[in-house]
C-alpha positions in Angstrom: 95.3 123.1 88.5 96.5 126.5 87.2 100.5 126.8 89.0 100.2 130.7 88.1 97.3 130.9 90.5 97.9 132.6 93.9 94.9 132.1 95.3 92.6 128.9 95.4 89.1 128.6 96.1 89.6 125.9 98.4 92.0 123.2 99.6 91.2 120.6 97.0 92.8 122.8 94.3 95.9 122.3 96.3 95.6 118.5 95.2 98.2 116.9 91.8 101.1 118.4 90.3 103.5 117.5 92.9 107.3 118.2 92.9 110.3 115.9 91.2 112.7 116.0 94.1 116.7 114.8 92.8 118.1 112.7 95.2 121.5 113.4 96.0 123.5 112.0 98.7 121.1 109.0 99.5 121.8 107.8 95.7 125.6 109.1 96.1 127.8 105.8 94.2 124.8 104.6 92.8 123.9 104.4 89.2 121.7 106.0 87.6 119.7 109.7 88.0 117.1 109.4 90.8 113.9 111.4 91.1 111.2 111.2 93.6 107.7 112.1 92.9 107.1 113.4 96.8 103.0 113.1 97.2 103.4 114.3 100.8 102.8 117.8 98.6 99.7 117.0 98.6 97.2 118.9 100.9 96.2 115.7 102.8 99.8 114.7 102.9 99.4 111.5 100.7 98.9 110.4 97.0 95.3 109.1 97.9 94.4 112.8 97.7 93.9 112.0 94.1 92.0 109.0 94.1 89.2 110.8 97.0 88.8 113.8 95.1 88.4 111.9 91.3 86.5 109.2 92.9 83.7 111.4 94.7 83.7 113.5 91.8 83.0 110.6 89.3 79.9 109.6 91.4 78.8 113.0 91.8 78.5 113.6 88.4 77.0 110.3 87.7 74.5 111.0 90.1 75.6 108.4 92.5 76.5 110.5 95.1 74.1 113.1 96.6 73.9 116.3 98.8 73.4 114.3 102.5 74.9 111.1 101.7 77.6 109.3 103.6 81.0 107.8 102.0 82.3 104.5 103.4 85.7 103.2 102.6 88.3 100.8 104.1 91.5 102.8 104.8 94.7 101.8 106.2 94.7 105.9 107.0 95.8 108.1 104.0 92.6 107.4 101.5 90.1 107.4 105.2 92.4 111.2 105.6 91.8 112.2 101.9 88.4 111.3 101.6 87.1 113.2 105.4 89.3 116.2 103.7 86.8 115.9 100.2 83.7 115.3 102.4 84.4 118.8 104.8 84.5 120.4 101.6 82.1 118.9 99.7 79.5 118.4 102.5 79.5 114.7 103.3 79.7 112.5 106.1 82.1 110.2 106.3 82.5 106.8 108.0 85.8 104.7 107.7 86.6 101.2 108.5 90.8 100.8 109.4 93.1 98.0 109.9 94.3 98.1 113.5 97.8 97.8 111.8 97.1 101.4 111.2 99.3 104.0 113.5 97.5 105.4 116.3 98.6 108.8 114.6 96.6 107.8 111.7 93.4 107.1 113.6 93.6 110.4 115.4 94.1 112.3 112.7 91.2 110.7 111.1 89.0 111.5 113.9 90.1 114.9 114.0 88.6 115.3 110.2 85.5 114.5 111.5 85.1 110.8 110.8 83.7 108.2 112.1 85.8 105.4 113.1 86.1 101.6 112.9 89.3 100.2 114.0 89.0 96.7 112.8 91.6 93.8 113.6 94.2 93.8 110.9 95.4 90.0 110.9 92.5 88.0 109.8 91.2 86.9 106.4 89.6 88.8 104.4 86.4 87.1 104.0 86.4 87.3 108.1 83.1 89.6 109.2 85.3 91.2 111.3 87.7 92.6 108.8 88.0 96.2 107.6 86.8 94.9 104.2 83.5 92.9 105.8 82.6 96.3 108.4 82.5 98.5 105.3 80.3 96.5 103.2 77.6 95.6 106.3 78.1 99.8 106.7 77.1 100.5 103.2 74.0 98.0 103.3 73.1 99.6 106.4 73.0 102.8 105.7 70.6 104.5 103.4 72.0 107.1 101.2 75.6 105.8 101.4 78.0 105.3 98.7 80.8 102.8 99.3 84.3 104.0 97.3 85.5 100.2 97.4 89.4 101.8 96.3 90.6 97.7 96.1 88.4 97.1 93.2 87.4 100.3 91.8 88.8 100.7 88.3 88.5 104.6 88.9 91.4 103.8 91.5 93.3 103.6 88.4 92.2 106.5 86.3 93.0 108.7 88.4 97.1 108.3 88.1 96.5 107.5 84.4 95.4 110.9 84.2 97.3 112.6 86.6 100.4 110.9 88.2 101.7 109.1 85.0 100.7 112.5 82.7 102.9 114.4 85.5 106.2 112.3 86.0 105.8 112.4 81.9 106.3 115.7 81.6 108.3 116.5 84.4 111.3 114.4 83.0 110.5 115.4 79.7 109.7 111.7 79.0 113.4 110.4 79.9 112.1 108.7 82.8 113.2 104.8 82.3 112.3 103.3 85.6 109.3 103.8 87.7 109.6 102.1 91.4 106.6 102.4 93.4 104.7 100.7 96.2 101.7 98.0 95.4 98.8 97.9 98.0 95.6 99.1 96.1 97.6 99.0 92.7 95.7 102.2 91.8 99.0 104.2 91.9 101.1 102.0 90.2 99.2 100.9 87.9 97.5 103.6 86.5 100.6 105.6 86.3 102.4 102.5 84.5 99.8 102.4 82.2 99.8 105.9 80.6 104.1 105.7 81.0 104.3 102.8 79.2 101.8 104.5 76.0 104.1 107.2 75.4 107.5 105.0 76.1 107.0 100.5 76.4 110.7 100.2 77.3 109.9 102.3 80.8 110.5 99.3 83.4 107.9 99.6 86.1 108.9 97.7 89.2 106.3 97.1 92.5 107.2 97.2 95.6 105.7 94.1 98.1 106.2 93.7 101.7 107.0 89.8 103.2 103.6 88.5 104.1 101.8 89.9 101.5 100.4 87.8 98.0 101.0 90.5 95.3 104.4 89.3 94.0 103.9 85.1 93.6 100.3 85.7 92.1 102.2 88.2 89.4 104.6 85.8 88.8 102.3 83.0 88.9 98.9 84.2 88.8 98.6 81.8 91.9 96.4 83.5 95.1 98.8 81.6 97.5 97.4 82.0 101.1 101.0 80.4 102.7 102.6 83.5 101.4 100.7 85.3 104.3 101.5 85.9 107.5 101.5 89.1 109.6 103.6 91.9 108.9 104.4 95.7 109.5 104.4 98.1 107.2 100.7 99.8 105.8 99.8 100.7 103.1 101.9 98.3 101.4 101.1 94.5 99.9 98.0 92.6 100.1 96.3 89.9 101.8 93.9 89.2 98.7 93.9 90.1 95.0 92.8 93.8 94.4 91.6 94.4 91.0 92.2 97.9 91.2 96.1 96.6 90.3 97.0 95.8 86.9 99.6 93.1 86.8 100.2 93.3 82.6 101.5 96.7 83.2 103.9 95.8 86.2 107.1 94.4 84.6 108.6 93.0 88.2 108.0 93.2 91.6 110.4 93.5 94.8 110.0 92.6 98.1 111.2 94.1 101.5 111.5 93.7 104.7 109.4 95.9 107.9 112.7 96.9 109.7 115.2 97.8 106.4 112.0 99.7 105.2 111.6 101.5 108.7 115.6 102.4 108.7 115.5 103.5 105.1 112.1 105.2 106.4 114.5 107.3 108.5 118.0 107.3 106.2 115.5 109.9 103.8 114.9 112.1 106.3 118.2 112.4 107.4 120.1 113.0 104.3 117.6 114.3 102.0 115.7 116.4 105.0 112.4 114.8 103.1 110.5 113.4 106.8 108.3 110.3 104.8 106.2 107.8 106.0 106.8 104.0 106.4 106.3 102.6 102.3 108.5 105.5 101.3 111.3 103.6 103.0 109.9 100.6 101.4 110.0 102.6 97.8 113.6 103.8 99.0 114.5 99.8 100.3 113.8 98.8 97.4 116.1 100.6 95.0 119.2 100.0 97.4 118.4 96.1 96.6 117.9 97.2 92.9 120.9 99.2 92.6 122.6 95.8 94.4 121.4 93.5 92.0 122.8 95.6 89.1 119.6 97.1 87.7 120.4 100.4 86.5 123.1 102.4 84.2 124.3 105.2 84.6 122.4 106.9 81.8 119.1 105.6 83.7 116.2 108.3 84.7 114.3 106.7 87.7 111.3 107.9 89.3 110.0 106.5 92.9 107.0 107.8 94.3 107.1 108.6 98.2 103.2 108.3 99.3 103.1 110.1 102.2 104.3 112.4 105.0 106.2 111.0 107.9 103.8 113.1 110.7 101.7 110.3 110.2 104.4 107.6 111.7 105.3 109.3 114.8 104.4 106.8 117.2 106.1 103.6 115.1 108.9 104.1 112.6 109.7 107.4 113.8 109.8 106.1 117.9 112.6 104.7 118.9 110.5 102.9 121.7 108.6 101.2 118.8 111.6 100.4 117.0 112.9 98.7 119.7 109.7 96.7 120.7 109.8 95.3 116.9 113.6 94.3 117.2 114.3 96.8 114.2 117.8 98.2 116.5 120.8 95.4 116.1 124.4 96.0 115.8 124.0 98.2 112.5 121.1 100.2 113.5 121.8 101.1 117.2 119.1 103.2 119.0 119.7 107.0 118.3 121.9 109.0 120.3 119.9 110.9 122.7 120.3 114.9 121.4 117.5 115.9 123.4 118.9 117.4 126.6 116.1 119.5 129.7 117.5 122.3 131.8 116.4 122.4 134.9 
């Protein structure tokens, strides 16, 4: 994209090249220089802008993808969001199939883009014909003239931060960076940015974030798919309940995991010391670090980069609600419910 142009044909040029943010007084006493890469810049609000748009173009000019056809993915929202936004564009239909972990803002806003909707239930296996995975494979067999964008085990998942997101935060930090913390679901993110990081610089430390619940960080340690390492959890768009090959575990020196309600307080710490209103796995990103900086991983002369994946509009109804916070038990002595500051005049 062209950052001297002032006007763009269309809302896809919009998509990449989002800001370095400093943060100041959420890092205040902590080691270290700390920059996030804020993808909520992106026109769809989330870092799976990239992935729709590089993705549908790939199979367009293979010849995969033609005028008329339909796109069906599996979405815990943002990708679902990003690839509707493509489709309106580039004149496709859309059908999505989404994890009823997903927040009803999500769906709504999915529906709103046009697409078609499968709410699927979230907490059963993956191999289960009722899971997100299962609906959008019988979808795709179904359906003549659809192409299915598959993002867990698409290798183009990948590519498209190798050539964008890891190019970017290179560049931006005039290759100082040292550290690179982001959240693992896919692995596309992560790993394709870690990948072209660690070409220009193999002392970078690239660190992924896991949620309790999830498999990703015992099978990178072990290479072990352990299924007692699953049980239900909170947070989307973070951690896995299989082994997506769109994540490369050579590149991924460590991984951390956190918890649903310190991710959903940190969730809301960002937005109300750095005025940056994220969604759920930036708190996770955020959560993370603080345990980081605990354990004694960085120095002072450090450079590191987090990404934030998404916007917080799309959390309203959960980590944003303090209703929902209670119901979850996220509100104890440290974290009492917010002072009410909203007052009606009669």
């Amino acid at each position: 994209m062209n950052n001297k142009k002032q006007v763009f044909d269309n809302v896809l040029d919009l998509i990449g090249n989002t800001p370095l943010v400093r943060l100041n007084t959420l890092t205040a006493g902590f080691k270290g220089n700390y920059l996030a890469k804020v993808e909520a810049f992106n026109p769809g609000h989330s870092t799976k802008d990239r992935i729709a748009l590089y993705i549908i173009e790939e199979a367009e000019r293979k010849g995969i993808l033609k005028p008329g056809d339909t796109i069906i993915e599996t979405t815990s929202g943002n990708t679902g969001f990003s690839i509707a936004m493509v489709g309106i564009i580039k004149g496709y239909e859309c059908i999505l199939a989404v994890s009823s972990k997903s927040s009803p803002d999500k769906i709504d806003m999915l529906k709103t883009m046009g697409a078609k909707v499968y709410v699927c239930p979230a907490h059963v296996s993956a191999d289960d014909p009722r899971s997100y995975y299962q609906v959008a494979k019988r979808m795709h067999e179904e359906i003549k003239g659809s192409v299915y964008i598959n993002q867990y085990f698409n290798a183009l998942n990948i590519e498209a931060h190798y050539k964008s997101t890891g190019p970017e935060i290179w560049k931006q930090t005039e290759g100082k960076i040292t550290h690179l913390v982001a959240c693992s679901g896919t692995g596309g993110t992560i790993s394709g940015a870690a990948k072209f990081l660690k070409e220009q610089n193999p002392n970078i430390k690239v660190i992924g974030v896991d949620a309790y619940g999830s498999v990703l960080k015992k099978y990178h340690e072990t290479r072990t798919f352990d299924t007692n390492e699953i049980y239900p959890y909170r947070i989307e768009g973070l951690g896995k309940n299989l082994i997506p090959t769109a994540t490369d575990f050579d590149v991924i020196d460590e991984f951390v995991k956190v918890t649903d309600g310190e991710s959903a307080h940190s969730a809301r710490q960002i937005a109300r010391t750095e005025g940056l209103f994220l969604g759920y796995t930036s708190g996770a990103a955020f959560q993370a670090i603080k345990q980081l900086e605990e354990e004694g991983e960085f120095k002072e002369s450090d450079t590191i980069v987090v990404i934030f994946p998404d916007h917080g509009s799309r959390y309203m109804s959960k980590v944003y609600s303090d209703a929902w916070m209670e119901e979850q038990g996220f509100f104890d002595s440290e974290n009492e419910v917010s002072i009410e500051t909203v007052q009606y005049i009669q």
